[in-house]
SEKOLMI-723957 format. One line per field, with one value per residue (C-alpha): residue in one letter; chain; x, y, z. Coordinates in pm, 1 decimal. Example, Ala and Ser with C-alpha at 12.3 -4.5 7.8 and 13.67 -1.06 7.14 Angstrom:
% residues 2
rest	[A:S]
kette	[A:A]
X	[1230.0:1367.0]
Y	[-450.0:-106.0]
Z	[780.0:714.0]
***
This chain:
% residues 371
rest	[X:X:X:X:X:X:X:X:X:X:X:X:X:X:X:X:X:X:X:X:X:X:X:X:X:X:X:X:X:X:X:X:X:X:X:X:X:X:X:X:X:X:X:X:X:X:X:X:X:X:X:X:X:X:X:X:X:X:X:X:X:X:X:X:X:X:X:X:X:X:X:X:X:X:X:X:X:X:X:X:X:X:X:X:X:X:X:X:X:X:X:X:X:X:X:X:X:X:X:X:X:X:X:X:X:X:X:X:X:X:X:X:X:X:X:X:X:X:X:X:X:X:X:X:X:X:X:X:X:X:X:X:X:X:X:X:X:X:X:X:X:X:X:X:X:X:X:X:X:X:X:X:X:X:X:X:X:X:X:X:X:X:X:X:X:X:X:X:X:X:X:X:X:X:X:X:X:X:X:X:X:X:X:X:X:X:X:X:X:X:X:X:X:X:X:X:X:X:X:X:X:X:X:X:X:X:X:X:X:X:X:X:X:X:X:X:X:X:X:X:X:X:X:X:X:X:X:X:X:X:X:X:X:X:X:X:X:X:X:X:X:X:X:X:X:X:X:X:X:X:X:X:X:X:X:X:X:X:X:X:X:X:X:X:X:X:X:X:X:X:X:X:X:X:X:X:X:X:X:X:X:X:X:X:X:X:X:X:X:X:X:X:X:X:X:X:X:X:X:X:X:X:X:X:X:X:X:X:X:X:X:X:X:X:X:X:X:X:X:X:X:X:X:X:X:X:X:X:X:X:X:X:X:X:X:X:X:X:X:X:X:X:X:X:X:X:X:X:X:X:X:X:X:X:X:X:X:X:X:X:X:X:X:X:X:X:X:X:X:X:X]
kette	[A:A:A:A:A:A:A:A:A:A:A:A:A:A:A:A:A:A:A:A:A:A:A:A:A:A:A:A:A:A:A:A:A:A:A:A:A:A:A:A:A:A:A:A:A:A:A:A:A:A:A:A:A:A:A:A:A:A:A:A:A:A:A:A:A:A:A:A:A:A:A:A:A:A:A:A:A:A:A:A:A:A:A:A:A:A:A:A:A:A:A:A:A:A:A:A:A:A:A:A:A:A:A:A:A:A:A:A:A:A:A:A:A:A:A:A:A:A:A:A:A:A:A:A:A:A:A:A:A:A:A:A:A:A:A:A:A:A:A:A:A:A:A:A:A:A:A:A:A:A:A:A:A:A:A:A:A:A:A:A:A:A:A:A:A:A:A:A:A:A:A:A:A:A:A:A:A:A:A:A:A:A:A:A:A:A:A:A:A:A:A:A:A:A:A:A:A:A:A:A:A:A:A:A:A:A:A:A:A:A:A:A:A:A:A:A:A:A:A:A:A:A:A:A:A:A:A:A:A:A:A:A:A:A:A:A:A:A:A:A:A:A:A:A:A:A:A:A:A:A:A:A:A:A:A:A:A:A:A:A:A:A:A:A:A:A:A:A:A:A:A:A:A:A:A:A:A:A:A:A:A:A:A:A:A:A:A:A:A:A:A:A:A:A:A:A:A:A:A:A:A:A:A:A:A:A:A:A:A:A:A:A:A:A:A:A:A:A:A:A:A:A:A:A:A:A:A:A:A:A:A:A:A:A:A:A:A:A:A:A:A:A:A:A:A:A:A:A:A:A:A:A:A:A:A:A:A:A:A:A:A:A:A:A:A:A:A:A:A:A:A]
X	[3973.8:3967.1:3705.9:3800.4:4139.9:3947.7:3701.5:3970.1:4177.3:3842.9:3792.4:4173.4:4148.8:3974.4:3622.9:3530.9:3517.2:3295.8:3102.1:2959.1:2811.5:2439.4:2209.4:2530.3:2353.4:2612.8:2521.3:2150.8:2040.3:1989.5:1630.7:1573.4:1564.3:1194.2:1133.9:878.4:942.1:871.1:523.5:219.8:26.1:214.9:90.4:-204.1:-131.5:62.5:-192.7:-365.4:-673.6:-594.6:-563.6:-858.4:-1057.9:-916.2:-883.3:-1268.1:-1226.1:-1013.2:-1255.2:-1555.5:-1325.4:-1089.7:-1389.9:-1736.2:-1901.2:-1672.6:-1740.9:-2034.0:-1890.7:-1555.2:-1715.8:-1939.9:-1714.1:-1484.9:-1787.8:-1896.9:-1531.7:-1543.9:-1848.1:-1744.4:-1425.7:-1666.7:-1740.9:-1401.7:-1275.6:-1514.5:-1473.6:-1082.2:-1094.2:-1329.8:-1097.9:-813.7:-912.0:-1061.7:-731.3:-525.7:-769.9:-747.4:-416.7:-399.3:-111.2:122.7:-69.6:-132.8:211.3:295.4:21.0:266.3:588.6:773.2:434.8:559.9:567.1:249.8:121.6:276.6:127.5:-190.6:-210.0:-112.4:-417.7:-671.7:-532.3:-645.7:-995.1:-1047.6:-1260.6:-1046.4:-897.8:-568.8:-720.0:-987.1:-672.5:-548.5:-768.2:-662.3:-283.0:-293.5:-536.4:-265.6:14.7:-95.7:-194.6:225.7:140.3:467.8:533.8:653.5:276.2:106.0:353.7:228.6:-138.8:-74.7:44.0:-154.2:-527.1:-574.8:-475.0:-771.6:-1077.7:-1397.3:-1571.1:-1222.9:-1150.1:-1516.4:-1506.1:-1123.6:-1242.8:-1508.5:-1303.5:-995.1:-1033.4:-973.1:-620.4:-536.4:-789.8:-593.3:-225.9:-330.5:-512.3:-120.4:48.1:-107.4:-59.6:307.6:369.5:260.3:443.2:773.1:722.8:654.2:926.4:1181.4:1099.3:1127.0:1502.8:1512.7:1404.2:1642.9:1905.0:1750.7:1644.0:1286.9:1367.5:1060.7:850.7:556.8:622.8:582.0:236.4:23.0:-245.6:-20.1:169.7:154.5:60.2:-239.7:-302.7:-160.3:-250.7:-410.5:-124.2:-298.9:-335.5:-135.3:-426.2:-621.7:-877.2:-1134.4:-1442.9:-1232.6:-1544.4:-1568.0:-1225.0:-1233.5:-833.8:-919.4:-1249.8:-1100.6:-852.3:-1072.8:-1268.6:-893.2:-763.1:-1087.4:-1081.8:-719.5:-749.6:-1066.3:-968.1:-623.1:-772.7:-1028.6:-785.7:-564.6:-824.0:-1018.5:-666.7:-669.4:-999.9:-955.0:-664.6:-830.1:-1097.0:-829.1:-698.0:-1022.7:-1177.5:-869.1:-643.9:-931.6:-792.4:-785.1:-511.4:-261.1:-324.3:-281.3:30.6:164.0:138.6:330.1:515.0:835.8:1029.1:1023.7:652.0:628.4:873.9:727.9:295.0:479.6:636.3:309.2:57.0:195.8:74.7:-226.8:-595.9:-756.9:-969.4:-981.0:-1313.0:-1253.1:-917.0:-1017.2:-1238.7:-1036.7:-708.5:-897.9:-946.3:-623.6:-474.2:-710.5:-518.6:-158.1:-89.2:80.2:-69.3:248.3:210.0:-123.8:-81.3:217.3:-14.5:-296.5:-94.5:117.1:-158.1:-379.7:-97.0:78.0:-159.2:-65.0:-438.5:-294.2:63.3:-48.6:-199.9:80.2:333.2:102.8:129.0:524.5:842.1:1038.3:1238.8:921.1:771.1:1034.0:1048.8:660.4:659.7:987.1:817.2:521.7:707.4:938.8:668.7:449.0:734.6:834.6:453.3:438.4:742.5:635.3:286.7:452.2:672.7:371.7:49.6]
Y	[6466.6:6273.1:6129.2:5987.1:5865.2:5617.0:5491.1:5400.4:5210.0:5013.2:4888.5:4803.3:4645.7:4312.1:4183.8:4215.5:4579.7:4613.7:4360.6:4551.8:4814.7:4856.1:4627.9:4387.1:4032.3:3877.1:4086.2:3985.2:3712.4:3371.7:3256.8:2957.1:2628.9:2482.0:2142.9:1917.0:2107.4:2422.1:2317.2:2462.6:2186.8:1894.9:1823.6:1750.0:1532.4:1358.0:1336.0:1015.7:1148.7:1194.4:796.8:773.7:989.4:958.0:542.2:516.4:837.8:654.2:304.4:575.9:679.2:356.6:46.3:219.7:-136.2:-183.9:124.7:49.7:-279.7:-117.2:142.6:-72.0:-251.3:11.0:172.5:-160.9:-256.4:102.0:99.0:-267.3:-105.2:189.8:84.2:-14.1:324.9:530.8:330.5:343.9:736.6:797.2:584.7:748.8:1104.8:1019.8:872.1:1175.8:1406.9:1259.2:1221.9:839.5:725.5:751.3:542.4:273.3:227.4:175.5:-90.4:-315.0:-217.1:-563.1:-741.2:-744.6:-1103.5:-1187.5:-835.6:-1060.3:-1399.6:-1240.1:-1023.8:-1328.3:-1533.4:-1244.7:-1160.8:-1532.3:-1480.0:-1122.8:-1138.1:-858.6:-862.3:-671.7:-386.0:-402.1:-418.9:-77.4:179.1:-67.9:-75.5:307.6:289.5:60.1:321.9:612.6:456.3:408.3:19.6:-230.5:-248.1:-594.6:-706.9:-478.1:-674.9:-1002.3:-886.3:-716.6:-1060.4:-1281.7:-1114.7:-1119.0:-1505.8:-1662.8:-1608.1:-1827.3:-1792.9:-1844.7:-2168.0:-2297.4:-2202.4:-2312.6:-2633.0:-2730.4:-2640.9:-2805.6:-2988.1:-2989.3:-3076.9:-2741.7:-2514.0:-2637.6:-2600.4:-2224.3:-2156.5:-2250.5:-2121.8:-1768.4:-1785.8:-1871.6:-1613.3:-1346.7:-1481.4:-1518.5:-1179.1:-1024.2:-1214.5:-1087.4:-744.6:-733.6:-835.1:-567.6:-283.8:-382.0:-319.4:20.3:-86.6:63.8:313.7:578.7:358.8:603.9:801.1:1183.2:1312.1:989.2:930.0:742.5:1012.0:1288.3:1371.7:1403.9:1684.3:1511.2:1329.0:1545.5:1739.5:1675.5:1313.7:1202.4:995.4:1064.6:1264.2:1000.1:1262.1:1517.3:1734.3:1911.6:2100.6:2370.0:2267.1:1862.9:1895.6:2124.6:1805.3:1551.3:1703.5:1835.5:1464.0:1313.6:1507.5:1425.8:1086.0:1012.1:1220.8:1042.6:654.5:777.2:882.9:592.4:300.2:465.3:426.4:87.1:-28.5:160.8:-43.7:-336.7:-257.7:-259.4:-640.3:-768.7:-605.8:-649.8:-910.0:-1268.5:-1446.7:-1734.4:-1603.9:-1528.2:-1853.7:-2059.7:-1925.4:-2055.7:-2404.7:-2686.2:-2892.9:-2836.3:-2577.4:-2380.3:-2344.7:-2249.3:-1940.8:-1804.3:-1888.9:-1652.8:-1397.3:-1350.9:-1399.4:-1067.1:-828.9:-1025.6:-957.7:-1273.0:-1282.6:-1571.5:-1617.7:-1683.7:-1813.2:-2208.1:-2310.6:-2168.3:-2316.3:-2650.2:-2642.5:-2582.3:-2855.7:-3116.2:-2979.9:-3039.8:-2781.7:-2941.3:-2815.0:-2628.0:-2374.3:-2385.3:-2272.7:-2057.2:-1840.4:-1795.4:-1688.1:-1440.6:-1338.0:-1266.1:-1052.6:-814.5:-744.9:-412.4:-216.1:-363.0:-241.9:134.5:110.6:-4.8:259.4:538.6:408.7:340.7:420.3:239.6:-17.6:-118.1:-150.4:-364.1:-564.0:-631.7:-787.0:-975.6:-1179.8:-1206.8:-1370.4:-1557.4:-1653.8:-1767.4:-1959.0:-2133.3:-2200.4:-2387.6:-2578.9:-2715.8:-2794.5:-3030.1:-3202.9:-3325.2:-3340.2]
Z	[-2572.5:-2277.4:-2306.4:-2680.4:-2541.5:-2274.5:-2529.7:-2743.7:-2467.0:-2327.3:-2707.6:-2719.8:-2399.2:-2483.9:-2455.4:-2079.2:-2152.0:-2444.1:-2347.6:-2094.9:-2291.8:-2225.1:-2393.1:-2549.7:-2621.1:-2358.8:-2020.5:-2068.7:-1897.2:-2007.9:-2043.9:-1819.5:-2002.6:-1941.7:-1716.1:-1602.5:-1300.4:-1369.4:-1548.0:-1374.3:-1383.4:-1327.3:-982.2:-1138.1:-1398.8:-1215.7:-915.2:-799.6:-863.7:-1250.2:-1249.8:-1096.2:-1317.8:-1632.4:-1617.0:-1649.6:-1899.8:-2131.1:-2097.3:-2226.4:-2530.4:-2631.3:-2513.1:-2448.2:-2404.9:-2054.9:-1963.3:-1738.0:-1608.4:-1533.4:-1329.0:-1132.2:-1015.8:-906.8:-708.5:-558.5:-429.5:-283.5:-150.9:43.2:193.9:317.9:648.9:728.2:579.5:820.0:1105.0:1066.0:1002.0:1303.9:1510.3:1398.7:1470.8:1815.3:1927.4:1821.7:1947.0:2294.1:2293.7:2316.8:2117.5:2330.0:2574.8:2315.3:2235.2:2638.9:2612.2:2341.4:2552.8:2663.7:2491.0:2122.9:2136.9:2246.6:2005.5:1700.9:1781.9:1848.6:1495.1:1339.9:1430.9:1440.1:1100.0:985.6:1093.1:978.9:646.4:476.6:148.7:48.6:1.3:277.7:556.3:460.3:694.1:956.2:894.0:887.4:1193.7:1374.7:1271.8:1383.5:1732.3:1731.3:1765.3:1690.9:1321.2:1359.1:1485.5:1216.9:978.2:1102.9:1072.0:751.2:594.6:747.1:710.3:319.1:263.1:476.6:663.1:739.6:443.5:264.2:429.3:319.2:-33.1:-82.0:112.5:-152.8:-464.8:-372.1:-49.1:334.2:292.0:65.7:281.6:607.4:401.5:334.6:691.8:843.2:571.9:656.2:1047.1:975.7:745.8:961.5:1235.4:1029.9:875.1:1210.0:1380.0:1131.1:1132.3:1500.9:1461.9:1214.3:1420.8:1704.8:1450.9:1370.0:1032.8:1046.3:1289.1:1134.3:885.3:824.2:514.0:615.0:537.4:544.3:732.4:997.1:1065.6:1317.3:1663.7:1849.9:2110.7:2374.0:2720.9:2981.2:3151.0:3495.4:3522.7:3201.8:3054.0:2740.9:2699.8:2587.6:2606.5:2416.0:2300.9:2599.7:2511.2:2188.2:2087.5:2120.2:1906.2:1672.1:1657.9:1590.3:1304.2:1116.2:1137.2:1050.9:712.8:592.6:715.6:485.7:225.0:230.3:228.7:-12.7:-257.7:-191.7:-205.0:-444.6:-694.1:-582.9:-730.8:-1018.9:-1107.2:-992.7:-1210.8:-1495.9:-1457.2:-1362.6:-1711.2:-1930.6:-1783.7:-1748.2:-1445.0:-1709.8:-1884.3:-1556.2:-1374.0:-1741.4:-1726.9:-1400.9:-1490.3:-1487.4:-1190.5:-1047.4:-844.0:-1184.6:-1160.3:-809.9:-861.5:-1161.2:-990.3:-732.1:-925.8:-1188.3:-878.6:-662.4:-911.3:-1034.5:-875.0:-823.5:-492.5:-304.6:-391.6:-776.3:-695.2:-596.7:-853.9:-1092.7:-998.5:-941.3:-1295.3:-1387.7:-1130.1:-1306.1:-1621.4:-1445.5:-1283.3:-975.9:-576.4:-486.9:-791.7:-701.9:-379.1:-435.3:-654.3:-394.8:-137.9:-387.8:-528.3:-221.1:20.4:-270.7:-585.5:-771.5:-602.8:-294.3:-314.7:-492.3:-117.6:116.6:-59.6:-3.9:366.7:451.2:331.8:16.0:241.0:467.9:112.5:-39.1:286.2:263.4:-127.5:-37.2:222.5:38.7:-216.8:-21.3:200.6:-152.6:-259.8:63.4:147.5:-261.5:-183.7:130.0:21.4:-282.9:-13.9:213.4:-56.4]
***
């Protein structure tokens, strides 16, 4: 009897009671709703290396005639930015593993100046291209060296080298080779300059994204004499060191480079450099802006670049568009940049296209004035 008189006052009672009973469709629990997140497999779809496979995958299926172009030239770009890649990886790992980053950084402490001036004009005479100056930005990270000089060197090392000057020289003259050669000194300068009075501010206070190459730390400087260990094989922990970093760093610039060709592969196959530089011409301010603006994410070497724009000046297009694209186009193409942001954070990023383009646009506007 009991027992029938509390049944009948937990049904009278409301809800909350009856709800409860065992097995009642509102006690079980909810199913959870699905998400990208929660897919298996999305951290390999949305990999690097599924761009970099399955760009030449698609050419096979969608164009089967570019196929073999596309990826030869993706293998030969590698293949040039080999060397540098192993001798930047080797580099890398050695320093960490004898504990020599610390004593690297000491070496730019009260020298940033000189550091900046001095990337600057070595930048100008390195032959490297956008992408070619990557394993040595991350080399120059990791060795904690001032961002403000790697800034300068980072700028200033894709727009111009020897073979550069010639080749501009004979397309378009001394007078445009020399305008670029300064151009490209000044720009690092300026960039490196400015992000020096950035960092005193505590702008860039930890550049290195967590997880690149460029970050980390090495064993350490001897705890007896506070030096590095240069010979570091003769000590288990240091050589056991050396080869850990020497496998993420290559595997890390691989991956990253190995993007970059692949999209550089892309514009070269399916955007003709034609077609982006007829676009930029004209005279004016107008012009110079928009050579800028279409030049950061085009790919057009500065080995095509001159006779090509030579062309197109003979057709109108005035010398400060003309120059406003080279320089744009050289210091911040899309392989380039799918590079850089694999390297630094967003606002070391962002700071690096805005003085490209800035640097493009001022550089266009000052050649018009004096040419």
């Amino acid at each position: 009897m009991s027992e029938t008189i509390e049944r009948v006052e937990l049904d009278q009672g409301g809800g909350a009671a009856s709800c409860c009973a065992p097995k009642t469709a509102c006690c079980t629990t909810p199913e959870p709703r699905w998400t990208w997140k929660s897919f298996p497999g999305k951290d390999y779809i949305f990999s690097t290396w599924t761009i970099v496979l399955g760009g030449p995958l698609i050419v096979l299926l969608f164009d089967q005639i570019q196929f073999v172009p596309f990826v030869s030239f993706a293998i030969s770009a590698f293949l040039g930015t080999l060397p540098y890649i192993a001798f930047a990886v080797a580099l890398i790992a050695w320093l960490k593993a004898a504990g020599a980053e610390a004593y690297v950084g000491r070496a730019f402490a009260g020298r940033e100046t000189q550091a900046i001036f001095l990337a600057a004009l070595f930048g100008g005479l390195a032959p490297f291209c956008s992408c070619e100056v990557i394993p040595f930005i991350a080399g120059l990270l990791a060795v904690g060296a001032p961002l403000s000089a790697i800034m300068a060197f980072w700028l200033s090392s894709p727009l111009i080298d020897p073979p550069t000057l010639l080749i501009t020289a004979g397309a378009l003259g001394w007078s445009f080779a020399i305008g670029k050669a300064v151009f490209a000194v000044a720009l690092g300068l300026f960039g490196g300059f400015l992000v020096s009075m950035l960092l005193k501010t505590g702008t860039f206070s930890n550049p290195v994204k967590i997880g690149s190459s460029a970050s980390g730390c090495g064993c350490g400087a001897s705890p007896q004499t506070g030096r590095p260990v240069w010979k570091f094989w003769g000590e288990a922990e240091r050589s056991e060191k050396f080869r850990t970093e020497l496998k993420a760093n290559a595997f890390f610039l691989v991956k990253w480079l190995a993007l970059a060709y692949v999209l550089e592969a892309a514009l070269v196959t399916y955007v003709p450099a034609s077609l982006i530089a007829g676009v930029v011409g004209g005279e004016g301010i107008g012009s110079i802006a928009i050579s800028a603006l279409v030049g950061m994410p085009a790919y057009l070497n500065s080995y095509v670049a001159p006779p090509l724009l030579a062309g197109l000046m003979e057709q109108g297009m005035s010398a400060g568009a003309a120059m406003a694209f080279m320089i744009a186009g050289a210091v911040s193409s899309i392989p380039a940049m799918a590079a850089v942001w694999s390297l630094v954070k967003p606002q070391v990023f962002a700071t690096y296209l805005g003085l490209g383009f800035a640097g493009a646009v001022l550089s266009g506007l000052i050649f018009q004035l004096f040419i």
